[in-house]
C-alpha positions as CSV (number, residue, x, y, z in Angstrom):
1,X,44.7,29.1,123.8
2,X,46.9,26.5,123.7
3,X,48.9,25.1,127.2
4,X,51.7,25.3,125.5
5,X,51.9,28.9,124.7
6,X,54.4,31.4,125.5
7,X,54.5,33.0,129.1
8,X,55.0,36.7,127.3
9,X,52.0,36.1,125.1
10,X,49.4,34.8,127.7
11,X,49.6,38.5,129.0
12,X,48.9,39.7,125.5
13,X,45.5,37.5,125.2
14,X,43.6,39.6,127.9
15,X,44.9,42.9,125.8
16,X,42.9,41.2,122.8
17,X,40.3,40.9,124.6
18,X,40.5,44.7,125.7
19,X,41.3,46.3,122.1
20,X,38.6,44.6,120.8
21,X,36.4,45.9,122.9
22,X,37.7,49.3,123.5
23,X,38.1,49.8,119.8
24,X,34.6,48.6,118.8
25,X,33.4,46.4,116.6
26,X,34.8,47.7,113.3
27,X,38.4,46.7,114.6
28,X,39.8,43.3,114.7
29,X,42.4,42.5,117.1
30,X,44.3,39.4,116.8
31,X,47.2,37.6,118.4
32,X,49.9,35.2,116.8
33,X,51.9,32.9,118.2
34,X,54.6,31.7,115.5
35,X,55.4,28.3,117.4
36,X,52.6,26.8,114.7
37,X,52.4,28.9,111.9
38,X,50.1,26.9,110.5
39,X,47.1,27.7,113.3
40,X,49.2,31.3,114.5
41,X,46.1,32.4,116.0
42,X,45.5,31.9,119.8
43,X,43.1,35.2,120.7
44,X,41.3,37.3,118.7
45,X,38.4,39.9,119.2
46,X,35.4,40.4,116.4
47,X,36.8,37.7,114.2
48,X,33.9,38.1,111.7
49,X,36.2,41.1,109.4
50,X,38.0,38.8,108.6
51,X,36.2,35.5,109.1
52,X,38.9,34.0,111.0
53,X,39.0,31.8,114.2
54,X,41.3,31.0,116.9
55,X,44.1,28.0,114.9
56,X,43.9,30.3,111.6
57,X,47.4,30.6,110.2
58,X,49.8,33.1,109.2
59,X,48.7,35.3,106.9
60,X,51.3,35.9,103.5
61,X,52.5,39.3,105.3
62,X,53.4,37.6,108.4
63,X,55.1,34.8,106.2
64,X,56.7,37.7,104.1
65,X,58.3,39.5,107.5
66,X,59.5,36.1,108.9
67,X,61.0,35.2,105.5
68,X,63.1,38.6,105.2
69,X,63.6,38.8,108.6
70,X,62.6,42.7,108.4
71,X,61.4,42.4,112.4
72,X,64.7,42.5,113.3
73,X,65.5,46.6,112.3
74,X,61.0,47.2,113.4
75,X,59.1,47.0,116.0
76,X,55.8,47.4,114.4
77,X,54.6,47.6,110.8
78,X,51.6,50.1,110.1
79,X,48.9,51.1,107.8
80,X,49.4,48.8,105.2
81,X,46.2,47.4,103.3
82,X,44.5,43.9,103.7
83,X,41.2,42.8,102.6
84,X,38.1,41.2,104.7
85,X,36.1,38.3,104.8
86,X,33.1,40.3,102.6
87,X,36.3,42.0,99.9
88,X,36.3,45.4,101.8
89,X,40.3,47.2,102.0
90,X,41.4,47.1,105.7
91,X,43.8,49.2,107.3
92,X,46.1,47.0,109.0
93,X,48.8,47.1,111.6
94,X,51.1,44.8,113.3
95,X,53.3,44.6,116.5
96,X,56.0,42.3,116.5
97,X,56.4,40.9,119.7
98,X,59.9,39.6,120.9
99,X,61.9,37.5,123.6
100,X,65.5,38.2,124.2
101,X,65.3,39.4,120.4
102,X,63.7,36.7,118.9
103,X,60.5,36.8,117.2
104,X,57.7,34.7,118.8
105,X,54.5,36.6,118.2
106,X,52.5,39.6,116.5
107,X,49.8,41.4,117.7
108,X,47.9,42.6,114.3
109,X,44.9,45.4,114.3
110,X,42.4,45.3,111.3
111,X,40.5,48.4,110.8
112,X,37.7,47.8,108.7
113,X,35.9,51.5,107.6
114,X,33.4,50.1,104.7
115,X,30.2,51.8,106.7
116,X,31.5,54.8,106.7
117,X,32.2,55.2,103.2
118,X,29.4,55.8,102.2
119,X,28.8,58.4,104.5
120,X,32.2,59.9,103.6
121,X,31.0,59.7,100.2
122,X,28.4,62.0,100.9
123,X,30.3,64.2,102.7
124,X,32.6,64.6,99.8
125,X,29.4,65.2,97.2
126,X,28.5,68.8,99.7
127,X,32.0,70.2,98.8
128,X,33.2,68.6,95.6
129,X,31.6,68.5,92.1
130,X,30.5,64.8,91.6
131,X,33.0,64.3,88.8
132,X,35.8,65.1,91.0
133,X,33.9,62.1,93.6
134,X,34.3,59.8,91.2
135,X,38.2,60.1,90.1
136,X,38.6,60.0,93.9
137,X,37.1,56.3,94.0
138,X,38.4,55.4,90.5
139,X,41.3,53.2,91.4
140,X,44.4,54.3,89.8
141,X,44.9,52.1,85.9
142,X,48.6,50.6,86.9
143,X,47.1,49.7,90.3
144,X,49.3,52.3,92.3
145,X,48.2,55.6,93.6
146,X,49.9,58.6,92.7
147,X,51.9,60.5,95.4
148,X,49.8,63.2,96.8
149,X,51.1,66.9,96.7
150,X,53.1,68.0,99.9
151,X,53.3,71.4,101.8
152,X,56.5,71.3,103.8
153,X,58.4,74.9,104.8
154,X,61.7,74.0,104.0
155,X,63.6,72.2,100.9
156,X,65.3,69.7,104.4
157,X,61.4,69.0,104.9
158,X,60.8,68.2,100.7
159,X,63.6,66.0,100.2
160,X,63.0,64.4,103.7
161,X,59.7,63.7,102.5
162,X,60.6,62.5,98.9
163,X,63.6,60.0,100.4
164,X,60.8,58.7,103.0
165,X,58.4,57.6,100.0
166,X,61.4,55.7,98.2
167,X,62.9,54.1,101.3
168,X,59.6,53.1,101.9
169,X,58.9,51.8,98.2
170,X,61.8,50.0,98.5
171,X,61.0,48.4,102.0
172,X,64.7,48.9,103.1
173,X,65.6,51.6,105.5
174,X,68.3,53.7,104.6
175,X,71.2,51.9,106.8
176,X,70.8,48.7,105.0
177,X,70.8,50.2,101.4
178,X,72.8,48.5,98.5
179,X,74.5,50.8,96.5
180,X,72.4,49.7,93.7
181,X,69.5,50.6,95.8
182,X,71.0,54.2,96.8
183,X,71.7,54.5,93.0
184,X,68.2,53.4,92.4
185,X,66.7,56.2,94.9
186,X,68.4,58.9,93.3
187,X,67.6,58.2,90.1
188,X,64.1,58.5,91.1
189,X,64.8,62.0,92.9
190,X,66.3,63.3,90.1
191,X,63.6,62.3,88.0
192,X,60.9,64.0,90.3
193,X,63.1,67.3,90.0
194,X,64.3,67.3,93.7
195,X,68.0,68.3,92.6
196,X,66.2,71.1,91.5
197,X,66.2,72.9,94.8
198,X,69.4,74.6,96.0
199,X,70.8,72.3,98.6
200,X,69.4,69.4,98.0
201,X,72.6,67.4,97.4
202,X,73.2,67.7,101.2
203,X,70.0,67.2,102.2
204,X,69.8,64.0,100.3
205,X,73.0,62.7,101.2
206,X,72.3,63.1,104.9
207,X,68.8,61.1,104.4
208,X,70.7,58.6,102.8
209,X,73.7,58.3,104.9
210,X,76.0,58.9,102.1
211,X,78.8,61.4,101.6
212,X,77.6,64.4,99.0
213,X,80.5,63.7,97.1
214,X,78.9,59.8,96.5
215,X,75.4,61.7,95.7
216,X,77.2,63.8,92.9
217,X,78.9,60.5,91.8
218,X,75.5,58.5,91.4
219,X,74.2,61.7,89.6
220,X,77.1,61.3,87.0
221,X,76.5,57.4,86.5
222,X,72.6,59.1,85.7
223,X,73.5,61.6,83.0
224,X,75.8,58.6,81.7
């Protein structure tokens, strides 16, 4: 680790240390510091799933949050996908650490699960016909997966969960939405058939943060 370093970050080099160890050795733990993003890395624990050392840079997420400054409405970023040294998907997550509000670390966790996919695999083979196995692993043919089915108890719960998947297509919470971007979401909804349900006007306006009166207005621009 460099002398130079940050005071708040030396404390988070131990805690690496720890993760990577108490997680085990399909996790890799590492810690930025974004004084040189061009060798971020000053810990990091079971570097080989990614094949990174300590003086790697950035990677493009971290250059993507810095660049539109998303840190500053989250704390943490999770469960997004990244890829390993040897091409296998990671599930990745990232702290952003911060000083008096600014931005001078992030503490990211790489999850790498290739060995147990083929156990899962099998697994899957004892309750599912095999053709059904292999549409699981087929990648979808635009490159997205679909949006699984939901079981919620209340029409609140289904729009909730519908606004949550656009918000979070978008990348833009709901307090910092353009009105192109509300108009945008509710296209969508209305194209998944959410309006369908009998009070969903409200409930979509309050996940928005919109009047219902605005929702109906966006709706008519729609039909238009």
């Amino acid at each position: 680790m460099p002398d130079t370093a940050n005071a708040l970050l030396r404390q988070y080099v131990k805690l690496t240390e720890f993760l990577g160890a108490a997680l085990g050795p399909d996790y890799e733990v590492a810690l930025h510091d974004l004084t040189d993003k061009n060798r971020s890395i000053i810990a990091i624990a079971n570097g080989y799933i990614s094949g990174r050392e300590i003086g790697a840079p950035l990677t493009n997420m971290a250059l993507s949050v810095l660049k539109d400054e998303s840190y500053e409405w989250q704390d943490y970023r999770l469960h997004y996908s990244g890829v390993s040294a040897a091409g296998n998907v990671l599930r990745s997550s990232t702290m952003f650490i911060k000083e008096d509000g600014k931005l001078i670390g992030m503490l990211c966790i790489n999850f790498d699960d290739s060995r147990f996919q083929a156990l899962a695999r099998q697994v899957l083979t004892l309750c599912h016909p095999n053709q059904f196995v292999q549409v699981l692993d087929q990648p979808p043919e635009d490159g997205h997966a679909p949006r699984p089915e939901t079981f919620r108890n209340s029409t609140e719960a289904v729009a909730q969960d519908a606004i949550a998947h656009e918000l979070e297509h978008l990348g833009v919470p709901a307090e910092r939405l353009t009105s192109e971007e509300r108009l945008q979401i509710i296209a969508a909804l209305e194209e998944s058939g959410i309006f369908l349900l009998k009070g969903a006007v409200k409930d979509v306006a309050a996940g928005l943060g919109c009047s219902q009166a605005s929702v109906y207005r966006y709706l008519s621009q729609i039909k238009k």
